[in-house]
RONU-204788 format. One line per 10 residues: number of its first residue (from 1); their letters; for each residue x, y, z of N, C-alpha, C. Coordinates in steps of 0.05 Angstrom, whole numbers, plus 5000, padded with zeros to 4 digits. Layout:
residues N
NUM = A = X:Y:Z:X:Y:Z:X:Y:Z | ...
//
This chain:
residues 393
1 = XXXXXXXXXX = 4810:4577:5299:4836:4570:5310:4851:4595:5317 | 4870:4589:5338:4878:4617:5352:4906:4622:5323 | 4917:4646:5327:4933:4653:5304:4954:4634:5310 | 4971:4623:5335:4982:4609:5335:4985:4585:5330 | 4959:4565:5314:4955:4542:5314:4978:4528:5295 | 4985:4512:5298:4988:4505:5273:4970:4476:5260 | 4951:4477:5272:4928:4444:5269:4912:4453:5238 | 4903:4434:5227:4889:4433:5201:4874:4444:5202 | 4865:4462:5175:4836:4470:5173:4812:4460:5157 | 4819:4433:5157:4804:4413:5144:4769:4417:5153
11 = XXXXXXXXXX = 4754:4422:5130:4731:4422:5134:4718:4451:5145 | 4747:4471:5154:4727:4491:5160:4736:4521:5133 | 4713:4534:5131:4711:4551:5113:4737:4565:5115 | 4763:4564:5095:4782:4580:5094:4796:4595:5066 | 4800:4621:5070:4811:4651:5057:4847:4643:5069 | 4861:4633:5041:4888:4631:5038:4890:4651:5029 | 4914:4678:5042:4912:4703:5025:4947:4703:5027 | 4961:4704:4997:4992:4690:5000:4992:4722:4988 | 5024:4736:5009:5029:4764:5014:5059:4762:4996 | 5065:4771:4978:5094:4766:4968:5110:4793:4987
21 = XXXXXXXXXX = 5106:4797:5012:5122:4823:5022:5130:4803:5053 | 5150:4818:5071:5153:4812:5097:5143:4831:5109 | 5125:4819:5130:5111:4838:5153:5136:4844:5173 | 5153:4867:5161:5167:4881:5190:5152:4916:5194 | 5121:4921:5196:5112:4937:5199:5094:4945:5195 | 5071:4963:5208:5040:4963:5218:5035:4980:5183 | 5041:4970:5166:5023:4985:5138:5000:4977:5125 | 4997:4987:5104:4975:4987:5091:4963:4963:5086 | 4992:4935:5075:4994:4908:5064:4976:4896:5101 | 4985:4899:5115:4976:4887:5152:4957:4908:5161
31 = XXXXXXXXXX = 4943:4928:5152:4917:4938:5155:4890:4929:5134 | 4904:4915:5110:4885:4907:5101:4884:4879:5106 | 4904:4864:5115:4902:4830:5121:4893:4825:5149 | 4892:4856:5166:4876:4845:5187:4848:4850:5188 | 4833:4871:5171:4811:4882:5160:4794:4859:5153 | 4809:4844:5135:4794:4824:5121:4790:4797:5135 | 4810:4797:5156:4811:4772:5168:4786:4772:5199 | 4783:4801:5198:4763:4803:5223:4739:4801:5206 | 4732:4817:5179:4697:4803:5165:4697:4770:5161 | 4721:4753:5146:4722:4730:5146:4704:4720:5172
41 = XXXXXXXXXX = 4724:4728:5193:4716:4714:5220:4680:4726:5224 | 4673:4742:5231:4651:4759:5228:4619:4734:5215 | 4638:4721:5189:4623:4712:5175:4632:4676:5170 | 4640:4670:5189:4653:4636:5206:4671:4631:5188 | 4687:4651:5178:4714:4636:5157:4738:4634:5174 | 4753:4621:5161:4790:4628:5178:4799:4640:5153 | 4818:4657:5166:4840:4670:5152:4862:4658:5155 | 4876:4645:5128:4910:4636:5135:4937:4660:5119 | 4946:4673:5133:4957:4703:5123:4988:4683:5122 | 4993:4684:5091:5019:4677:5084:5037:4697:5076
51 = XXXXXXXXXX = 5056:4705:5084:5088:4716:5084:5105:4711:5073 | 5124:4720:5069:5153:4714:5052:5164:4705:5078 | 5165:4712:5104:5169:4712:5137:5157:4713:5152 | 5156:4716:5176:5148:4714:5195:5142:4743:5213 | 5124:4751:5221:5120:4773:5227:5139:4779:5247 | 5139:4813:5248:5153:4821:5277:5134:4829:5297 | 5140:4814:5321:5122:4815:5343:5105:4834:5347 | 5111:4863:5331:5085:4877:5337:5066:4873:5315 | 5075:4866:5291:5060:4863:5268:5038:4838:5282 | 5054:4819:5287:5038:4791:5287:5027:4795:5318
61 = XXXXXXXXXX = 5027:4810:5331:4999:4824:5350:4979:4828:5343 | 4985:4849:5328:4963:4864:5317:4939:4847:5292 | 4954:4829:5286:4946:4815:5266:4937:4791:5279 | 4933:4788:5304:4922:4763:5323:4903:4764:5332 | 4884:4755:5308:4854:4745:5317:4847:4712:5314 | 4821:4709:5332:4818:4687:5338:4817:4661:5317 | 4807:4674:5290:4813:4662:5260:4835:4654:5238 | 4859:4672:5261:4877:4677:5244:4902:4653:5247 | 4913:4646:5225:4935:4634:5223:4964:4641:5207 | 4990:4642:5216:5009:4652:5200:5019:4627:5197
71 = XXXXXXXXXX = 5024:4632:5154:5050:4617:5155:5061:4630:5132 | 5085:4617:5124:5110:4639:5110:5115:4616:5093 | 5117:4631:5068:5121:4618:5031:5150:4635:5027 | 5175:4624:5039:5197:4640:5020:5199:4648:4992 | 5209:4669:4984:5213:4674:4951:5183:4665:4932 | 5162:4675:4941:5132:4666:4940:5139:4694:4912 | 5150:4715:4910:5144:4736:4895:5155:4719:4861 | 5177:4705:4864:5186:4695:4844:5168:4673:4822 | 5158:4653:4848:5135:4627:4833:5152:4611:4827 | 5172:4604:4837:5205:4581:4830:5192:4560:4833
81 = XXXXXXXXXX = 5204:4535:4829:5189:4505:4841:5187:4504:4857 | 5214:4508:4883:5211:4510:4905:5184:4526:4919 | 5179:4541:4910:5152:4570:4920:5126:4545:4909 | 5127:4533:4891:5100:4516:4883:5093:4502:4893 | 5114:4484:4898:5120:4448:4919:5106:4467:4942 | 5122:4492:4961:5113:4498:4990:5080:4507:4985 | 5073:4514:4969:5048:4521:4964:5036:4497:4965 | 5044:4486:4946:5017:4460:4948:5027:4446:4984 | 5047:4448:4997:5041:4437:5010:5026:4455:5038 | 5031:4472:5029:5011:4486:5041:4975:4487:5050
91 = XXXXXXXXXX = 4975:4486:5022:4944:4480:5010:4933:4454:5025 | 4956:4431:5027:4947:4409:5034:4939:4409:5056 | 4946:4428:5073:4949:4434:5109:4925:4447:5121 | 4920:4473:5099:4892:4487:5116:4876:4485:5090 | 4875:4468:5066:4855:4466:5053:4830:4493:5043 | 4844:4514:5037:4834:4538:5032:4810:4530:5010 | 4783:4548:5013:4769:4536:4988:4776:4561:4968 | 4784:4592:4980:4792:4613:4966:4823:4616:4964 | 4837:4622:4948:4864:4629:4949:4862:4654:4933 | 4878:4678:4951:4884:4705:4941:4917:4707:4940
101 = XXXXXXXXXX = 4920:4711:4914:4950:4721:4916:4954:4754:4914 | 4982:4762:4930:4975:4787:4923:5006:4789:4931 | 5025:4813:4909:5051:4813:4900:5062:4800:4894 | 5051:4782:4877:5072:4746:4865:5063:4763:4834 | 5079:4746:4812:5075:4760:4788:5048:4739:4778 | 5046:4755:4760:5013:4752:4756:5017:4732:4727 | 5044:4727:4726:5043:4701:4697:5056:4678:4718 | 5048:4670:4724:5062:4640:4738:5041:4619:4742 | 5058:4595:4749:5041:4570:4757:5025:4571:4786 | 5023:4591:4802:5003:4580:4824:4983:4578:4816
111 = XXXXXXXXXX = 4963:4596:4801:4932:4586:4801:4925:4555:4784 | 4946:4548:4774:4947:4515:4768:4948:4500:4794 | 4960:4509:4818:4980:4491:4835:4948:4497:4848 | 4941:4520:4857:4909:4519:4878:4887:4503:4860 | 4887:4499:4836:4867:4493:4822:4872:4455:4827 | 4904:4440:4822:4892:4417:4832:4893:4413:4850 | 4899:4431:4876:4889:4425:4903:4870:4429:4906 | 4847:4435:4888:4819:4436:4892:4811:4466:4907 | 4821:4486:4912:4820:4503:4913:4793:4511:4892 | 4771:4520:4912:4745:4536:4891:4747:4555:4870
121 = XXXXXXXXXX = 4757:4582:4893:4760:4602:4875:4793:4617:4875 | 4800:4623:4860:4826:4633:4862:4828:4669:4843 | 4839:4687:4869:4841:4713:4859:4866:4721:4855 | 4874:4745:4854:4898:4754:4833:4887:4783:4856 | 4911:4799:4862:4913:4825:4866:4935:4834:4851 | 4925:4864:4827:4948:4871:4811:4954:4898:4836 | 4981:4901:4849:4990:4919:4855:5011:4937:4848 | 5014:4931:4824:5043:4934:4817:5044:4970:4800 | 5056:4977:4807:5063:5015:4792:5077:4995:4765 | 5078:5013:4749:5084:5011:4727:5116:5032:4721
131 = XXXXXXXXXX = 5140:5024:4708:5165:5036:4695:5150:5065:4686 | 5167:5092:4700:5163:5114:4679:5166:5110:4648 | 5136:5121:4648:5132:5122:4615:5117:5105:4594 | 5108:5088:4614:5102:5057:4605:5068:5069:4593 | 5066:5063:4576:5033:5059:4562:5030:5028:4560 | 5002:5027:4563:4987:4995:4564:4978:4983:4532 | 4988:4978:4525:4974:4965:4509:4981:4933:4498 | 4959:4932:4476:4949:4901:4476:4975:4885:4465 | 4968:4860:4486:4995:4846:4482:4993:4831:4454 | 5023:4817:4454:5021:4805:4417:5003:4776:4423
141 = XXXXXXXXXX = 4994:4774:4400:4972:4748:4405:4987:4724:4412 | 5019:4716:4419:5024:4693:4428:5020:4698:4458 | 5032:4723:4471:5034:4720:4498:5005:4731:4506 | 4988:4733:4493:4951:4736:4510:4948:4708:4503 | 4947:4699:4486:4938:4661:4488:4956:4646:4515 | 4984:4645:4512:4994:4640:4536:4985:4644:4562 | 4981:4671:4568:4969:4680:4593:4942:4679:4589 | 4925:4669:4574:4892:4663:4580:4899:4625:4592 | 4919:4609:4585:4916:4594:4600:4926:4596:4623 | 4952:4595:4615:4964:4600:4655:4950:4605:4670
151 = XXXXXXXXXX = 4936:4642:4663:4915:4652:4680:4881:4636:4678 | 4873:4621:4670:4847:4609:4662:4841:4606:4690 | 4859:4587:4710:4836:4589:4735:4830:4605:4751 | 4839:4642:4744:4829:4656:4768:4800:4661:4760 | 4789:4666:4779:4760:4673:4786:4757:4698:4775 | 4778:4717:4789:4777:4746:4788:4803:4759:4788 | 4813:4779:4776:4839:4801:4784:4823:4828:4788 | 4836:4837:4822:4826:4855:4828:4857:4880:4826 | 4843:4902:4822:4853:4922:4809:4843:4940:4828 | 4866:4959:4833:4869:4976:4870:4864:5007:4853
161 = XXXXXXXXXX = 4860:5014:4826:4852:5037:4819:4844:5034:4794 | 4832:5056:4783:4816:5054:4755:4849:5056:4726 | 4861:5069:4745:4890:5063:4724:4900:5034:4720 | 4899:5016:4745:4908:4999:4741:4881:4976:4724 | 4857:4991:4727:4839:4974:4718:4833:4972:4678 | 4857:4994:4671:4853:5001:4642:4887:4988:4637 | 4895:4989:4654:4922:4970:4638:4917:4942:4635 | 4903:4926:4664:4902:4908:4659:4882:4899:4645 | 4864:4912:4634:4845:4906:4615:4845:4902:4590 | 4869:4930:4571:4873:4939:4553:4898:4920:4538
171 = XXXXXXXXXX = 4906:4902:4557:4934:4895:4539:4924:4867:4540 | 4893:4860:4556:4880:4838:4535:4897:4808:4546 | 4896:4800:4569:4909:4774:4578:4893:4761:4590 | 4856:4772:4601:4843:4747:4610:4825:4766:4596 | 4800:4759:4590:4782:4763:4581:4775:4788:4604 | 4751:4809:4594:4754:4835:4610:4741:4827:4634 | 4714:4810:4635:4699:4806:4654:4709:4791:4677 | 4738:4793:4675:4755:4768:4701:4761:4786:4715 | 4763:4824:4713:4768:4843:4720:4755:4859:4747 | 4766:4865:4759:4754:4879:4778:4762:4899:4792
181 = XXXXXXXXXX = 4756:4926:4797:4767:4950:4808:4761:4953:4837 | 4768:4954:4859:4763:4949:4880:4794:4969:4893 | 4781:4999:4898:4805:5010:4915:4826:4999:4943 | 4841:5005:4945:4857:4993:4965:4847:5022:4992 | 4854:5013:5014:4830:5021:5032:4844:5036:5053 | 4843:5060:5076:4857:5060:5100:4830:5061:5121 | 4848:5045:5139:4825:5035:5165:4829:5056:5188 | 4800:5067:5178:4800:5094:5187:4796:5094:5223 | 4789:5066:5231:4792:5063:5271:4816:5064:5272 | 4834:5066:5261:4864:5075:5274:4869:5101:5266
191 = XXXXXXXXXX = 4861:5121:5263:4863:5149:5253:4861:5159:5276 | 4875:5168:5296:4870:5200:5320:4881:5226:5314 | 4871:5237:5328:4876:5269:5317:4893:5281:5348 | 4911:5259:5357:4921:5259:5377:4941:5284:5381 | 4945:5296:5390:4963:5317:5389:4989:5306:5410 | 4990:5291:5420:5006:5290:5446:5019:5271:5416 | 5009:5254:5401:5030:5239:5384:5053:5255:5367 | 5030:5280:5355:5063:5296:5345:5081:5306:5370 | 5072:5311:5388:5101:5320:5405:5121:5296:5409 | 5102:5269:5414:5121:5254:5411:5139:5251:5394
201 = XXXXXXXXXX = 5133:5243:5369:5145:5242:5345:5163:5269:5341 | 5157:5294:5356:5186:5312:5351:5205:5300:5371 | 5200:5293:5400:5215:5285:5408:5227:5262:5402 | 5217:5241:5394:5234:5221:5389:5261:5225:5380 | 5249:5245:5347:5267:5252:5328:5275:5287:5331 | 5283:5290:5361:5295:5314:5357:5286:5339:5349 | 5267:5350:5333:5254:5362:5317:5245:5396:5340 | 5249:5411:5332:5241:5436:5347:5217:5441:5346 | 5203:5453:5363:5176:5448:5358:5170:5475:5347 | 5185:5493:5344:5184:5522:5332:5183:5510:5292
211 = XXXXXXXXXX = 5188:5483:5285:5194:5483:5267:5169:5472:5246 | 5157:5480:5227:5138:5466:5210:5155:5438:5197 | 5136:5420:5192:5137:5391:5180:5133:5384:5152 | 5154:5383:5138:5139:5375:5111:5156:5347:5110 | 5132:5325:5092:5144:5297:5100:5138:5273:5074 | 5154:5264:5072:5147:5241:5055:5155:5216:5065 | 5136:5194:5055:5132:5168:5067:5133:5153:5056 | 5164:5134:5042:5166:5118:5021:5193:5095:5019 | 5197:5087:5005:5214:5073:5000:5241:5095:4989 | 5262:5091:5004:5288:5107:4996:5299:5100:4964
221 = XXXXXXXXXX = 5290:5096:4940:5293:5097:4923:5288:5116:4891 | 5301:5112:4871:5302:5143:4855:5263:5145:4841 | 5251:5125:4846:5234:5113:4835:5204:5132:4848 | 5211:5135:4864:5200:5156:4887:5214:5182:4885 | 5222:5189:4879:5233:5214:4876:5242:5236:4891 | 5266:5220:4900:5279:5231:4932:5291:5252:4920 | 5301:5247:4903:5327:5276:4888:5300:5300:4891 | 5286:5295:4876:5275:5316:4873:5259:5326:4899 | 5253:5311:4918:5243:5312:4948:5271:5334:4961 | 5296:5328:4958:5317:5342:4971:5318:5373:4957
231 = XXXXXXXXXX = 5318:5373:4926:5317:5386:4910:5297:5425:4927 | 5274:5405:4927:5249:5425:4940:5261:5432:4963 | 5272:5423:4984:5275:5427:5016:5288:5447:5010 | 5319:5437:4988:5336:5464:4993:5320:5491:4983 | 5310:5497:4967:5292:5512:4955:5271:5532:4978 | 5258:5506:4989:5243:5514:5015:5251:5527:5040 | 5273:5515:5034:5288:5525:5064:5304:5552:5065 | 5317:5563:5041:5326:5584:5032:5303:5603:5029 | 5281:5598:5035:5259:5622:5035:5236:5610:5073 | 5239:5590:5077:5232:5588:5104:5243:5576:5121
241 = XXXXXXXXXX = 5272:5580:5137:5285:5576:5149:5285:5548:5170 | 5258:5557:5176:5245:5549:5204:5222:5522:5196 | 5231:5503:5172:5225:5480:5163:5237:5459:5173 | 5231:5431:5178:5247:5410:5178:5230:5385:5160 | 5248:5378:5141:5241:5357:5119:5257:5331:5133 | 5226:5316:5130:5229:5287:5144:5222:5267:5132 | 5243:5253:5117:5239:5227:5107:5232:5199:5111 | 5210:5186:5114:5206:5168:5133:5203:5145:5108 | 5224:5116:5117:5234:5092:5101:5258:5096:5106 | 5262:5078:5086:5290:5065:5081:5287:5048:5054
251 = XXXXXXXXXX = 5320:5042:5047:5319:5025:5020:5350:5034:5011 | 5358:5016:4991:5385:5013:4976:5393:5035:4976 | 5379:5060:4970:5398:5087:4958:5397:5108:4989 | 5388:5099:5010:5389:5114:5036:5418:5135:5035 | 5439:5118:5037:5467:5133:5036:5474:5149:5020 | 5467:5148:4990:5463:5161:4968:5452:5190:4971 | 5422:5185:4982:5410:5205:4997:5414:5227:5008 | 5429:5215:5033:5444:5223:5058:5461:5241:5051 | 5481:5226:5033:5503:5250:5016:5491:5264:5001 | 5471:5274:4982:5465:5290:4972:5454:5309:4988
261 = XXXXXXXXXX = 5442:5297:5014:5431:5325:5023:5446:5339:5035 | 5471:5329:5048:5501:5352:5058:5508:5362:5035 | 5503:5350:5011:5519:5366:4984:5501:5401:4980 | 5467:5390:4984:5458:5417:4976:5457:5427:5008 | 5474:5418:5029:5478:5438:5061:5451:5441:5066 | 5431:5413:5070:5412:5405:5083:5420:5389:5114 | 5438:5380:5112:5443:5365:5143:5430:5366:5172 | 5421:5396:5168:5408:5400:5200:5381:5407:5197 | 5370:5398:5171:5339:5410:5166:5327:5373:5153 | 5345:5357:5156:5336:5333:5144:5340:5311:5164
271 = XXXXXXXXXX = 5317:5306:5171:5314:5280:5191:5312:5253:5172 | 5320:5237:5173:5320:5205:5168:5313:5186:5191 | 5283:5175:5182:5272:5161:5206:5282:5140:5202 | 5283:5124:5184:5281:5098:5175:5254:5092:5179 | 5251:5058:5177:5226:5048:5182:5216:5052:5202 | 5198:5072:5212:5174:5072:5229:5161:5047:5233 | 5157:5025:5251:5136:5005:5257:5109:5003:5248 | 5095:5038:5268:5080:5030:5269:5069:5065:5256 | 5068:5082:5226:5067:5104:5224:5044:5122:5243 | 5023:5101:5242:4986:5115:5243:5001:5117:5279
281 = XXXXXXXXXX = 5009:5093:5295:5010:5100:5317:5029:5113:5330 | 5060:5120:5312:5076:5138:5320:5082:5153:5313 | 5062:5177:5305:5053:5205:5305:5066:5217:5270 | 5070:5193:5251:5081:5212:5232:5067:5229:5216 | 5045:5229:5214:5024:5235:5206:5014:5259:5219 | 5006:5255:5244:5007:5277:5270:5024:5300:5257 | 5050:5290:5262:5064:5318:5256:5073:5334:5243 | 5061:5318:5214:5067:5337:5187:5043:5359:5179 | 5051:5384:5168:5041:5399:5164:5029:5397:5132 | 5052:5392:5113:5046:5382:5090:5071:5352:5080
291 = XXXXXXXXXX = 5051:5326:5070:5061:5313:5059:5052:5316:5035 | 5086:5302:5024:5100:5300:4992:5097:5267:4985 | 5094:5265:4958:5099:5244:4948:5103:5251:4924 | 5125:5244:4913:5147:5251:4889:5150:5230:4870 | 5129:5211:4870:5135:5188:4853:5139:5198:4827 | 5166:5185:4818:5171:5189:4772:5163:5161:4762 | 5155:5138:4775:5144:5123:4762:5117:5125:4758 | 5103:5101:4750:5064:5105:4743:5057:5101:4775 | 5048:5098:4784:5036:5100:4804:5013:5083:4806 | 5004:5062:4813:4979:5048:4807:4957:5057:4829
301 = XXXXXXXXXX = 4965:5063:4854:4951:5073:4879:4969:5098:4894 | 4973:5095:4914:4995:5116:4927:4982:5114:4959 | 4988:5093:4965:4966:5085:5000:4982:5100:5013 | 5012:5116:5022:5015:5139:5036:5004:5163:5034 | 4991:5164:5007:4979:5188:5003:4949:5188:5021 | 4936:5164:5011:4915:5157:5026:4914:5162:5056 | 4928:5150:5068:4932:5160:5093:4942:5179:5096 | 4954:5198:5090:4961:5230:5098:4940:5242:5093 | 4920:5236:5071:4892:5246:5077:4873:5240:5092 | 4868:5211:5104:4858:5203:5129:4861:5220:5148
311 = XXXXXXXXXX = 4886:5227:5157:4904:5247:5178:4894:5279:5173 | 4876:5279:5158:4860:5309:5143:4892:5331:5144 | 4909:5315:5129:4934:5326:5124:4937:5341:5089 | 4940:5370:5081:4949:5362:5055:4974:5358:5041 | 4968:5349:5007:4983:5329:5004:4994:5345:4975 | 5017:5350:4965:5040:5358:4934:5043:5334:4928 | 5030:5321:4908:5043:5293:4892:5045:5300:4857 | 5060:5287:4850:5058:5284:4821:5040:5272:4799 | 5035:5287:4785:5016:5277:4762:5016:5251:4759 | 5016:5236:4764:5028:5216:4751:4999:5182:4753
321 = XXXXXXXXXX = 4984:5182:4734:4972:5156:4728:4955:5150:4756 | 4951:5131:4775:4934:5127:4792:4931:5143:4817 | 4951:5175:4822:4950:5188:4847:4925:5214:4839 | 4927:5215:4811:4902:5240:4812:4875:5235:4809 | 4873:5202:4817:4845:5186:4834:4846:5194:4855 | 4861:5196:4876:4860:5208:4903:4860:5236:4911 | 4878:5247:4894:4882:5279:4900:4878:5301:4875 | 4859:5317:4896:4845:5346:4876:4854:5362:4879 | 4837:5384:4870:4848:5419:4867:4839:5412:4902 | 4823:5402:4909:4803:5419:4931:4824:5404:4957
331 = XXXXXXXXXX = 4841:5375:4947:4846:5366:4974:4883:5361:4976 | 4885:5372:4952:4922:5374:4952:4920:5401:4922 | 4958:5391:4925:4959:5404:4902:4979:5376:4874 | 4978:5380:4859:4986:5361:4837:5011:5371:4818 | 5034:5357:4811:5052:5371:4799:5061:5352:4777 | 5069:5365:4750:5089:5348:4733:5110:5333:4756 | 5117:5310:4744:5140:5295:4755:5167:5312:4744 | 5180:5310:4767:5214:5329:4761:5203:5357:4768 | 5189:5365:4764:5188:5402:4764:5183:5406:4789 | 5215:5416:4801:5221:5420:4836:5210:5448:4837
341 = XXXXXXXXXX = 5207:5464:4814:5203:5489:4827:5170:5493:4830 | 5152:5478:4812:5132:5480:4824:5124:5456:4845 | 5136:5445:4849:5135:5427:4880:5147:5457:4904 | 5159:5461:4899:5178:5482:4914:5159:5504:4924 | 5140:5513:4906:5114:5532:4901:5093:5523:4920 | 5091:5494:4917:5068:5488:4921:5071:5484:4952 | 5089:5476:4960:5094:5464:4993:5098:5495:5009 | 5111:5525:4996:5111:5549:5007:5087:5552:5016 | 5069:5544:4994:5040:5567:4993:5020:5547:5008 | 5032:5529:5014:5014:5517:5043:5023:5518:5069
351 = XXXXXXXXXX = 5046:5516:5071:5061:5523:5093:5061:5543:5107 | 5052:5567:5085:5037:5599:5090:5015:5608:5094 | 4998:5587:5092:4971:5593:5097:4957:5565:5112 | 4952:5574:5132:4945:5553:5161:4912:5545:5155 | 4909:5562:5150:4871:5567:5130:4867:5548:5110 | 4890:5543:5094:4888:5523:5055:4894:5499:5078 | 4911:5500:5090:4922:5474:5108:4893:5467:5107 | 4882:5469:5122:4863:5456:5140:4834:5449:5122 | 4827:5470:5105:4813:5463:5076:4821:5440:5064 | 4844:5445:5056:4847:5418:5038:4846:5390:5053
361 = XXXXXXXXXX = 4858:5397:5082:4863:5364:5097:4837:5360:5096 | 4818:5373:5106:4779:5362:5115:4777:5357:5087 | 4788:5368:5065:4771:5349:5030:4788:5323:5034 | 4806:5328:5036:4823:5293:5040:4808:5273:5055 | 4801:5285:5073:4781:5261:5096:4763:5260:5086 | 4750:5278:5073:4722:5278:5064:4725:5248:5035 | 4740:5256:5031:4750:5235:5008:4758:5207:5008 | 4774:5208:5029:4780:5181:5044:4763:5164:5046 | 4736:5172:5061:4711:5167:5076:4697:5164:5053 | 4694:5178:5028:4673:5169:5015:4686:5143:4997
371 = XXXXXXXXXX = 4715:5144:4996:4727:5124:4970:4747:5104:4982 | 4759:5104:5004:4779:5094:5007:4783:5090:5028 | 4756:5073:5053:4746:5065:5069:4758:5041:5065 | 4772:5033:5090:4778:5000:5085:4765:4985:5094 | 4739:4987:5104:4726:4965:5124:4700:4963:5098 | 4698:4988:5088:4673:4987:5062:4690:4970:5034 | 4708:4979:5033:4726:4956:5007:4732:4939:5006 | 4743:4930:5036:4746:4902:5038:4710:4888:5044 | 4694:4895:5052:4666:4891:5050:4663:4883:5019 | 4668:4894:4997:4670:4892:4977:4679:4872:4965
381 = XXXXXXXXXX = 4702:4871:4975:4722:4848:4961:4707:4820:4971 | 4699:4814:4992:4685:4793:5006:4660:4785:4989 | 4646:4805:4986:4627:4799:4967:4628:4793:4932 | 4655:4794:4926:4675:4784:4898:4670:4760:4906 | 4689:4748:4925:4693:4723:4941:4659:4717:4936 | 4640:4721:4941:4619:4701:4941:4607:4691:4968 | 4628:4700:4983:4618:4692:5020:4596:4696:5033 | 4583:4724:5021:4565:4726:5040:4535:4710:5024 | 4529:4717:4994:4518:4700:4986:4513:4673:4988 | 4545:4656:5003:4547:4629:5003:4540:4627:5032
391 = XXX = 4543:4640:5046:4536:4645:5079:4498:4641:5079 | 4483:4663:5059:4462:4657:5069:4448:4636:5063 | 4470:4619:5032:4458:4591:5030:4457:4573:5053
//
């Protein structure tokens, strides 16, 4: 059925994959739901890609294949009655025999609600970073009995790094073997090494072209670690003039931001993109020299990091729990969380050497390619699912 259908999928093989985010933009969450929805199809399944909303016309483009169907579960992240009732009546409509949830909390009533709609198999994606500071451990024996029922009908919880695959293991809420580690992926056919994209992207945003790029790609919140992102610029910029730090997102503390960086007399060295659409295709990547990621929380994955290494870009992130799966001595550099002066160190001494640049970006791709392939993971995850085995029955 074309993505626009809205007719039953009664009787034919269907992958319900319920998204607790809104598609307003070409990321990682809509590179992996269209990944998976082209092997589905590949292998005669439909894909029904559920939303909190309704895509924005370029999202729900790009995400329009011949298998595909949208529909939208409001407040789906919460699991309210209301989110259960729309679910089951959902279920009733395209009759999914798999149901994947992924950013809904992982103690609630849906895998009850797919289980008596007869739903086969039902999965769980844990994506969630964890509160600075947080250690895993085993929960008290009322709330693991609790959550071995609630959770009893998933099939599987898949786990997007080996950090997240020891928390959710360790604190002991489904038995270990329901577990599964399965990296989160970047789809490396949209990767160009376009050069005409960074000029764009200076021009869009003004940017001199006499000027090096250092950039981070996140949600405008303290959680991410903007203070200390501004912190470095001024630092940077008092020893290389001829920088421009470019923040690309948005979120609650944007303004907050904004004022801090006139406070440390950043104003004309600090671009604020907001939400980029579409990053891979409007050159943000292209035109950074070195990207930052400053997370002070745990980190379960870090998929901007992933793709700035796709981009054979290197990468300053913080120590922190699931990002030093992605990044080495050989393909970034790694820092305590808060310590601006060695972030400050670390972004100079690449900025200064055009040589480490380009070393470390080719280990990043090299890395990408061997671990964090989305067309080989989601290949993966399909074969969790049971599809292709059930295909050659």
């Amino acid at each position: 059925m074309h993505a626009n259908s809205n007719g039953s999928n009664k009787g034919a093989k269907t992958v319900m994959s319920v998204f607790g985010v809104a598609p307003q933009r070409i990321g990682g969450t809509e590179m992996f739901a269209r990944e998976l929805s082209k092997q589905l199809h590949e292998r005669g399944w439909q894909s029904v890609l559920c939303f909190l909303s309704e895509p924005t016309n370029e999202v729900r483009n790009f995400l329009d294949l011949p298998n595909v169907q949208f529909v939208t579960l409001p407040n789906s992240t919460n699991g309210d009655f209301g989110a259960r009732l729309n679910l089951m009546r959902l279920m009733s409509e395209h009759h999914p025999q798999i149901l994947h949830l992924h950013y809904v909390s992982f103690i609630s009533l849906y895998p009850w609600v797919a289980r008596l709609k007869s739903a086969h198999k039902i999965f769980f994606t844990d994506h969630h970073s964890r509160p600075e500071g947080y250690e895993h451990v085993s929960a008290p024996l009322w709330k693991r009995s609790a959550a071995r029922v609630i959770g009893n009908p998933f099939t599987k919880v898949i786990c997007v790094s080996n950090y997240g695959y020891r928390c959710m293991t360790e604190i002991g809420l489904l038995p270990r073997d329901r577990y599964q580690m399965i990296y989160n992926g970047v789809d490396l056919s949209r990767v160009s090494f376009d050069r005409d994209a960074a000029t764009k992207f200076r021009a869009r945003f003004s940017i001199p072209e006499d000027r090096q790029i250092v950039t981070q790609v996140s949600w405008m919140i303290p959680k991410k670690g903007i203070s200390d992102f501004l912190k470095m610029a001024r630092f940077v910029a008092a020893q290389k003039p001829n920088v421009q730090f470019v923040l690309v997102g948005d979120g609650a503390y944007r303004e907050r931001y904004v004022k801090e960086a006139e406070s440390l007399g950043l104003s004309n060295q600090i671009t604020w993109t907001g939400v980029v659409d579409d990053p891979f295709g409007q050159g943000v990547f292209h035109a950074a020299d070195v990207v930052c990621q400053f997370s002070r929380w745990e980190e379960v994955f870090g998929w901007m990091i992933a793709e700035a290494m796709a981009h054979a870009k290197p990468v300053v992130a913080t120590r922190v729990r699931g990002i030093p799966e992605l990044v080495s001595e050989s393909s970034g550099c790694l820092v305590n969380r808060g310590d601006t002066e060695a972030m400050s160190r670390r972004v100079l001494e690449l900025l200064s050497d055009r040589e480490l640049r380009d070393r470390m970006g080719e280990a990043g791709r090299k890395t990408v390619e061997a671990k964090f392939d989305l067309r080989k993971n989601v290949a993966e995850l399909i074969d969790a699912y049971g599809i292709v085995s059930e295909a050659v029955a």
